[in-house]
mmCIF file of the C-alpha atoms, coordinates in Angstrom:
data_MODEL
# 
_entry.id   MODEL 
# 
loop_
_atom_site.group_PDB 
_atom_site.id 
_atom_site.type_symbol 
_atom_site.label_atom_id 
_atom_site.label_alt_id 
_atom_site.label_comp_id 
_atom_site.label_asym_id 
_atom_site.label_entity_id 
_atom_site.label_seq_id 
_atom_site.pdbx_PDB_ins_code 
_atom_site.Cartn_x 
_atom_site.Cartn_y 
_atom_site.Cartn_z 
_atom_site.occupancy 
_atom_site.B_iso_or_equiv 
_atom_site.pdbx_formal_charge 
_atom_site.auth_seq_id 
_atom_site.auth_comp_id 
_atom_site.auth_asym_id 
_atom_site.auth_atom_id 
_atom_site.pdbx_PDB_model_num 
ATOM 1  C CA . UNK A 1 1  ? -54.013 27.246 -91.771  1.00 0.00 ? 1  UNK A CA 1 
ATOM 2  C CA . UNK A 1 2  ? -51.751 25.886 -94.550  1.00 0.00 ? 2  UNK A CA 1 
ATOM 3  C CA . UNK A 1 3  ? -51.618 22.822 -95.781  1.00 0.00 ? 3  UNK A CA 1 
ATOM 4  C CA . UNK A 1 4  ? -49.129 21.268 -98.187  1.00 0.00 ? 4  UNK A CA 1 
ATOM 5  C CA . UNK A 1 5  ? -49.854 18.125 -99.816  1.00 0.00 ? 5  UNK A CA 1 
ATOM 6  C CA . UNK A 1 6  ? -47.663 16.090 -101.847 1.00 0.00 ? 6  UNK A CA 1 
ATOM 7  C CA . UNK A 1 7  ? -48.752 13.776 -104.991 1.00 0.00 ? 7  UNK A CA 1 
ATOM 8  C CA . UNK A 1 8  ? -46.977 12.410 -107.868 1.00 0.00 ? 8  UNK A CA 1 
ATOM 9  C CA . UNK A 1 9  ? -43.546 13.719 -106.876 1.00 0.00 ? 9  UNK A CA 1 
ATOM 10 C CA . UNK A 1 10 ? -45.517 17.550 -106.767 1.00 0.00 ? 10 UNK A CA 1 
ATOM 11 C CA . UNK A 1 11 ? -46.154 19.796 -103.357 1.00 0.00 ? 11 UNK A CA 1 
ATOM 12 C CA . UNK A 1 12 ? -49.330 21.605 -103.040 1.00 0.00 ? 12 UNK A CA 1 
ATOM 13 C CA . UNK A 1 13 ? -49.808 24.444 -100.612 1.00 0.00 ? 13 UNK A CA 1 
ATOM 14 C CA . UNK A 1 14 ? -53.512 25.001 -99.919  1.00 0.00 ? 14 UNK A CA 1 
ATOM 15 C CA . UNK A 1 15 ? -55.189 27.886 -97.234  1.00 0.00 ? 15 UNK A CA 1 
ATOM 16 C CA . UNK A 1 16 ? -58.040 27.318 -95.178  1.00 0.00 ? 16 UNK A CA 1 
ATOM 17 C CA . UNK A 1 17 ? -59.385 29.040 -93.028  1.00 0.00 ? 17 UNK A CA 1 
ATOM 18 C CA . UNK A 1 18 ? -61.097 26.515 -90.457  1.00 0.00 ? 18 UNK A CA 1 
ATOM 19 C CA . UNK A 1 19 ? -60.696 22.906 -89.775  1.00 0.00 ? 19 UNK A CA 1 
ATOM 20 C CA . UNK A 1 20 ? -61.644 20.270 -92.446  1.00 0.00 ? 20 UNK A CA 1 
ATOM 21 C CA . UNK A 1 21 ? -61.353 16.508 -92.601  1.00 0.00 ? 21 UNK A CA 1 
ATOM 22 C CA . UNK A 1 22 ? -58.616 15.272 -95.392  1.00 0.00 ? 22 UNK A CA 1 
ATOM 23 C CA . UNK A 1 23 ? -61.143 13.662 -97.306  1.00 0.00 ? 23 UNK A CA 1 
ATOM 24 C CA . UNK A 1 24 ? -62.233 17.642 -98.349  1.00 0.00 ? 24 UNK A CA 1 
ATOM 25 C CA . UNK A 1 25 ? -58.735 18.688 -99.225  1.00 0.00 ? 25 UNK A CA 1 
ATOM 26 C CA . UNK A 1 26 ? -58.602 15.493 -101.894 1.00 0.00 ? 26 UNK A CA 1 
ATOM 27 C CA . UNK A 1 27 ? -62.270 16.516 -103.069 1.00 0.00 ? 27 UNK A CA 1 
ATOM 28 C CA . UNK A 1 28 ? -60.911 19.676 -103.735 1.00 0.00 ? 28 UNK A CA 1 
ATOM 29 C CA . UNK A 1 29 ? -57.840 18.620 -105.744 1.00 0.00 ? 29 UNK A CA 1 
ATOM 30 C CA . UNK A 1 30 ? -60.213 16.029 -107.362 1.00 0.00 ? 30 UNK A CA 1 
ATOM 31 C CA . UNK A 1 31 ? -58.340 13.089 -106.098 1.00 0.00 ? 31 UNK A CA 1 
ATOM 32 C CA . UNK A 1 32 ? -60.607 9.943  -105.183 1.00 0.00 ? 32 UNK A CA 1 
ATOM 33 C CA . UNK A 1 33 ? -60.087 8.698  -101.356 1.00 0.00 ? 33 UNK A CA 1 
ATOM 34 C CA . UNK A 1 34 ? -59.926 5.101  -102.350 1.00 0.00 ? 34 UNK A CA 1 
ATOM 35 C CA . UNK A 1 35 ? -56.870 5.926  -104.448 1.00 0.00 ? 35 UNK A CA 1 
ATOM 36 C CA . UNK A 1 36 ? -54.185 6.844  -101.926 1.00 0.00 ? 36 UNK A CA 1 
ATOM 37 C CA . UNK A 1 37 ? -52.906 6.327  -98.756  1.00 0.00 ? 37 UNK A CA 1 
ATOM 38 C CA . UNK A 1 38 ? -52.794 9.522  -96.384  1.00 0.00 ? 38 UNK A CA 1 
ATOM 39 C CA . UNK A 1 39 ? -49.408 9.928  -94.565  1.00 0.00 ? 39 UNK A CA 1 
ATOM 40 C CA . UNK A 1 40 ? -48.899 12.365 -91.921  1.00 0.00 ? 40 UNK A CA 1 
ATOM 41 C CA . UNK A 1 41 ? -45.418 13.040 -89.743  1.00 0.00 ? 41 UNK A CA 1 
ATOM 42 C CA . UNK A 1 42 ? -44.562 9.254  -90.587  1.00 0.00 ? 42 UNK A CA 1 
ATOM 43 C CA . UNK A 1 43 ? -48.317 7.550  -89.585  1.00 0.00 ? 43 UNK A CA 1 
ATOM 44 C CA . UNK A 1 44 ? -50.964 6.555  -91.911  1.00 0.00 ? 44 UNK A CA 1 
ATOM 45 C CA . UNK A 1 45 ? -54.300 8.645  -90.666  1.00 0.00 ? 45 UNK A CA 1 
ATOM 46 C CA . UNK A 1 46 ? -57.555 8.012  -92.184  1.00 0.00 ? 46 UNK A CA 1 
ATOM 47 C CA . UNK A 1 47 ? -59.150 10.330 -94.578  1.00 0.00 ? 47 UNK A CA 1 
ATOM 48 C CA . UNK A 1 48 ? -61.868 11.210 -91.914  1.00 0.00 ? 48 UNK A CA 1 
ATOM 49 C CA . UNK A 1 49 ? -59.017 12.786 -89.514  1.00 0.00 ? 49 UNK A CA 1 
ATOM 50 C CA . UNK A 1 50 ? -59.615 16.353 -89.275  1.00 0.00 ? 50 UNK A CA 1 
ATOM 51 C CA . UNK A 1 51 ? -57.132 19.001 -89.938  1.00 0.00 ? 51 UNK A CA 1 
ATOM 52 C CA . UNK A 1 52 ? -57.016 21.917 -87.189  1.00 0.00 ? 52 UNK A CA 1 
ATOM 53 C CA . UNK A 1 53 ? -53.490 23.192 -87.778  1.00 0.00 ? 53 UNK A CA 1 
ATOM 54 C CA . UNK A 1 54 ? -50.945 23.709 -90.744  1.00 0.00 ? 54 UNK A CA 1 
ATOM 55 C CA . UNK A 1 55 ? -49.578 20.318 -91.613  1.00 0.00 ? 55 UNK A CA 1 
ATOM 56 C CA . UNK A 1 56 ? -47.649 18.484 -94.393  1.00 0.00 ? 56 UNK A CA 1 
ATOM 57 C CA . UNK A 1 57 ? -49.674 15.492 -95.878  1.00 0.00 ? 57 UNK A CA 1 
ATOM 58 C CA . UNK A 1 58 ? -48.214 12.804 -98.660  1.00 0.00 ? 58 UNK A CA 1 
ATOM 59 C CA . UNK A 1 59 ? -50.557 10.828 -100.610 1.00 0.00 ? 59 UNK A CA 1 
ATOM 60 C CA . UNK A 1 60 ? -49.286 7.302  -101.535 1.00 0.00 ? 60 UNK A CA 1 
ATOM 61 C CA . UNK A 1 61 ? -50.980 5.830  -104.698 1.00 0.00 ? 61 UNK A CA 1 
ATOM 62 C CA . UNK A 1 62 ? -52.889 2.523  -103.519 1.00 0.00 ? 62 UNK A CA 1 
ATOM 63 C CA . UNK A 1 63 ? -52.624 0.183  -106.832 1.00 0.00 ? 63 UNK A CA 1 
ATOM 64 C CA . UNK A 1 64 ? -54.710 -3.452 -106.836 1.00 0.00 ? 64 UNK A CA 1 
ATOM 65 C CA . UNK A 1 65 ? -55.386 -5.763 -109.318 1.00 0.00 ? 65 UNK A CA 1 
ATOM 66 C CA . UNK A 1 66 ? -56.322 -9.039 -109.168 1.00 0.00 ? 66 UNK A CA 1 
# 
């Protein structure tokens, strides 16, 4: 399956070849989970969703501060 991701304005197009939860495609690009939002279609899904199919993800950047 093929999964693009899109961070920081750039697209990513990663292959896999059986399902995975999201929070293992940002391991693999070395993002942190508590750093960005996951969109999918036009839904936020948590990073424990699993992926079964090709999709398109974006990753918002989360900012806080106090």
């Amino acid at each position: 399956m093929e999964v693009g991701v899109t961070h920081e304005g750039e697209r990513t197009v990663m292959t896999f070849d059986s399902p995975l939860a999201i929070a293992a495609v940002l391991e693999k690009m070395e993002i942190p989970p508590s750093t960005v939002l996951t969109i999918v279609g036009e839904q936020i899904v948590p990073h424990t969703s699993t992926i079964n199919g090709d999709v398109e993800i974006e990753l918002i950047i989360v900012s806080s501060g106090g």
